[in-house]
N, CA, C and O of each residue as an XYZ file, in Angstrom:
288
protein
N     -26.689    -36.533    -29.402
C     -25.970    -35.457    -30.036
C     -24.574    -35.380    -29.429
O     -24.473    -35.290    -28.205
N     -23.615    -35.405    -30.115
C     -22.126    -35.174    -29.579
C     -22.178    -33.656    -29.532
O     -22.891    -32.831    -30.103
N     -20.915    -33.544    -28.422
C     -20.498    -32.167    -28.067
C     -19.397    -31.937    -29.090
O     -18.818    -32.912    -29.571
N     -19.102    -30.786    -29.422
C     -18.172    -29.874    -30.250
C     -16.323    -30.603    -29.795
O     -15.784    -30.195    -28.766
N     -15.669    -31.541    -30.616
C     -14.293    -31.270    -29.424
C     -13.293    -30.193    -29.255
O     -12.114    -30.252    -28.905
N     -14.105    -29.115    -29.615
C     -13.277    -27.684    -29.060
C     -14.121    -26.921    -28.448
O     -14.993    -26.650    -29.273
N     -14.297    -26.532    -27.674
C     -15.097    -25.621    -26.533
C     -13.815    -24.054    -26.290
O     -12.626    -23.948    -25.988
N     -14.739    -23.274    -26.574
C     -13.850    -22.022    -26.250
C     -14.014    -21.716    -24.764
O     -15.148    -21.655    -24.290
N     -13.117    -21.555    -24.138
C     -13.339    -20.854    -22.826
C     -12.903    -19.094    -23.001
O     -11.845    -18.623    -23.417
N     -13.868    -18.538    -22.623
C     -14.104    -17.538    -22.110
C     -13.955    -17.166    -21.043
O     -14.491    -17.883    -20.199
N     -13.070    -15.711    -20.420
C     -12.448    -15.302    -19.762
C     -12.627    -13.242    -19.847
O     -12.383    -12.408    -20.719
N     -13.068    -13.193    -18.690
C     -13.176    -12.264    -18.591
C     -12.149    -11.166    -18.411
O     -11.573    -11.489    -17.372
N     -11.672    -10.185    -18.802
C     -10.762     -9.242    -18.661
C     -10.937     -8.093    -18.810
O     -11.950     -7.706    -19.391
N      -9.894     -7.118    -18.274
C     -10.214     -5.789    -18.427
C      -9.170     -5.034    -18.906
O      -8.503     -4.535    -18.000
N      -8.774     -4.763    -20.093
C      -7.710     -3.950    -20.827
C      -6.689     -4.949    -20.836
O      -5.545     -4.574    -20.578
N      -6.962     -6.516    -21.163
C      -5.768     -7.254    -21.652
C      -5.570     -8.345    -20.127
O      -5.349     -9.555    -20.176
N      -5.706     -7.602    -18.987
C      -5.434     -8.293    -17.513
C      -6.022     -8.880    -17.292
O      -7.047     -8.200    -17.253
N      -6.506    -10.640    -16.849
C      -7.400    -11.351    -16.218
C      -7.039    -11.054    -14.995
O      -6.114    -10.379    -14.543
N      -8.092    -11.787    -14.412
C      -8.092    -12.172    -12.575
C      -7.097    -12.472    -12.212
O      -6.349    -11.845    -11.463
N      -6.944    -13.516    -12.715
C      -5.564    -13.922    -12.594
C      -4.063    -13.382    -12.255
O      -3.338    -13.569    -11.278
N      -3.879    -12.590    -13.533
C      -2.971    -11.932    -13.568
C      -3.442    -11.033    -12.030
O      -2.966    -11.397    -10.955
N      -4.223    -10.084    -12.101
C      -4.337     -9.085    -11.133
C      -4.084     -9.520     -9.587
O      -3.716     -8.857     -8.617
N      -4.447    -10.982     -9.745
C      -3.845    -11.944     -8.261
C      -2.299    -11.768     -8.185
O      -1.576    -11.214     -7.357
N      -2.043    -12.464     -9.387
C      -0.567    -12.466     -9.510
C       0.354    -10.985     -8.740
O       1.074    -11.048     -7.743
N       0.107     -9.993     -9.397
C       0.924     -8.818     -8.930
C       0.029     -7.952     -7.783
O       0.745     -7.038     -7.375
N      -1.089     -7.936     -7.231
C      -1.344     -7.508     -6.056
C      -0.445     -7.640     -5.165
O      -0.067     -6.610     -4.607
N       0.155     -8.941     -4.775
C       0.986     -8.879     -3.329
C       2.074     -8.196     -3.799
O       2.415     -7.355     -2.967
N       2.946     -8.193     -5.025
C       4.307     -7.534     -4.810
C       3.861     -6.088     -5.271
O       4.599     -5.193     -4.859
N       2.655     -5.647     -6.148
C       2.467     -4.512     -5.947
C       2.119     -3.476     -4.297
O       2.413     -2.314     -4.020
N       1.358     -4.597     -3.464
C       1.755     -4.098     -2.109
C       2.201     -4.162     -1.178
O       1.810     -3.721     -0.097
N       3.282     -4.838     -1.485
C       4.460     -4.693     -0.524
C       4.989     -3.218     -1.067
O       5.134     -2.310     -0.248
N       5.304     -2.984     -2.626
C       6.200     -2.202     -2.745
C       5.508     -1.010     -2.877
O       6.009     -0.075     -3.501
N       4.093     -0.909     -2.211
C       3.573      0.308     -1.976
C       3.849      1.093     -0.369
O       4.086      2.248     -0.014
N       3.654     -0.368      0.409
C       3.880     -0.146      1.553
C       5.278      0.255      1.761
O       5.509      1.431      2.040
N       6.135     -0.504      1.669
C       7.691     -0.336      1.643
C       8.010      1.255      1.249
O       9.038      1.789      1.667
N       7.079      1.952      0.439
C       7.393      3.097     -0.046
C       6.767      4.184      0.368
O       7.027      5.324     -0.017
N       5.555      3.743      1.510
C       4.954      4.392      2.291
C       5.615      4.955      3.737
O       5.597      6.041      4.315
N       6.056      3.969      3.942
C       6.761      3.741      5.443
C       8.648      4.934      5.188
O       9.240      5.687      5.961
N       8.957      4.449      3.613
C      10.334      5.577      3.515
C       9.589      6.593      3.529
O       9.851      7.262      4.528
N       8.720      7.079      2.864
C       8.631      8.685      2.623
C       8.054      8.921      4.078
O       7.847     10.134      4.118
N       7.710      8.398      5.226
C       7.280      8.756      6.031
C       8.627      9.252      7.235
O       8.728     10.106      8.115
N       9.526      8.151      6.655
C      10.783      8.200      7.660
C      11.666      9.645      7.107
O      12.313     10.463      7.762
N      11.420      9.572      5.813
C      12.342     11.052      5.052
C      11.816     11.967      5.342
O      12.525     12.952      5.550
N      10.210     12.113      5.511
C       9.676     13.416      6.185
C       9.604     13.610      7.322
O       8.958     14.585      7.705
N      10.194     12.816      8.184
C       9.813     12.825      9.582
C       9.863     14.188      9.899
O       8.718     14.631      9.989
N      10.719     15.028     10.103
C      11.491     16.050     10.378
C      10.267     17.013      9.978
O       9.702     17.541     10.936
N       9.918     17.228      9.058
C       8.340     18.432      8.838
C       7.643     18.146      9.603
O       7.224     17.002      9.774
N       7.228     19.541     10.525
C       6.392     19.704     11.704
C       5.563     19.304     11.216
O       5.565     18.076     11.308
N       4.475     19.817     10.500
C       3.232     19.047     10.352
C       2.771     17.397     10.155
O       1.682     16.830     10.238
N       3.967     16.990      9.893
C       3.690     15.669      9.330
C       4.159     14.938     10.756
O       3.478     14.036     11.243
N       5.824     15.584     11.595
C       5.748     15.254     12.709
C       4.437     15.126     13.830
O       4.120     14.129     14.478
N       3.716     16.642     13.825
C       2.520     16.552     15.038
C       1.221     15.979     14.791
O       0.536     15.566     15.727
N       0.759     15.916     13.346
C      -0.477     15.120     12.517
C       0.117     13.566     12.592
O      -0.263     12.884     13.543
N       0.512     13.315     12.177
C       0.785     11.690     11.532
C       1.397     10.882     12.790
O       0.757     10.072     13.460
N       2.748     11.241     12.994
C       3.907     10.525     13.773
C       3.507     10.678     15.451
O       3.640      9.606     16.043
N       3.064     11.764     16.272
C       3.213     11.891     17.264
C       1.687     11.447     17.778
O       1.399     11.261     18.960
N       0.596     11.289     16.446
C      -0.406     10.450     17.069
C      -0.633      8.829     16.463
O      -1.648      8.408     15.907
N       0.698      8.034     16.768
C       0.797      6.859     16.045
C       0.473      6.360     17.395
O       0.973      7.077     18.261
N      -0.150      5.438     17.818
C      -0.744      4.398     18.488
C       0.664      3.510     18.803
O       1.257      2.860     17.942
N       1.064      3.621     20.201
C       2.586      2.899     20.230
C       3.518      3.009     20.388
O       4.349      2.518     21.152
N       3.497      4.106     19.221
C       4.882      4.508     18.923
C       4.706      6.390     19.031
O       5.769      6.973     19.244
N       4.109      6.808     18.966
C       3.967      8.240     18.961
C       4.742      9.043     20.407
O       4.974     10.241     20.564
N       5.016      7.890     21.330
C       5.620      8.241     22.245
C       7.464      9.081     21.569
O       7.995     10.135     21.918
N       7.877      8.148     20.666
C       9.639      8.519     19.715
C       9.109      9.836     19.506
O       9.535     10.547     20.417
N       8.316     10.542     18.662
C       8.097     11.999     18.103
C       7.898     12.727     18.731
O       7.607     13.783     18.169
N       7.896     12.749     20.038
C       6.564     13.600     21.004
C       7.905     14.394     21.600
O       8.863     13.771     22.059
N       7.854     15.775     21.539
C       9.123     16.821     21.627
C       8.537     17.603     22.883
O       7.375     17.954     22.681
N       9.017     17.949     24.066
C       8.343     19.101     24.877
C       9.032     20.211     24.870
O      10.238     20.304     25.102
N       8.246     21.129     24.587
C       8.404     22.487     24.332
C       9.384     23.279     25.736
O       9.035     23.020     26.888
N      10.434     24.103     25.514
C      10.572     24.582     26.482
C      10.208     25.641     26.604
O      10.346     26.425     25.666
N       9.545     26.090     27.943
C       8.909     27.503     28.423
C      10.406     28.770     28.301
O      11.613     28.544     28.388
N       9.747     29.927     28.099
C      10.957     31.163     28.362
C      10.624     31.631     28.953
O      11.234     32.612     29.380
């Protein structure tokens, strides 16, 4: 019996996007998540809460944020 000489390949997707594609833009989608993580972190520095939660318990670096209070 001969085979068909057109074979469909089938490809799985989800709303139009293969694997593929989703390989494709993962890395520059996260870089430019990160990249945009790291500004809004530098633009908020300055808000206490985000200063004494986030920044002043960074592993390293939390030493730059760390402010001592002066007594009156």
């Amino acid at each position: 019996m001969r085979n068909p000489p057109i074979q469909p390949k089938f490809r799985a997707n989800i709303g139009g996007y293969s694997a593929e594609t989703a390989r494709y833009w993962m890395g520059t989608s996260t870089r430019w998540g990160a990249f945009a993580g790291v500004a809004a972190l530098f633009l908020f520095s300055q808000v206490p809460i985000i200063k004494q939660s986030l920044l002043q318990n960074t592993p390293g670096l939390g030493w730059y944020w760390k402010v001592e209070e002066t007594k009156k």
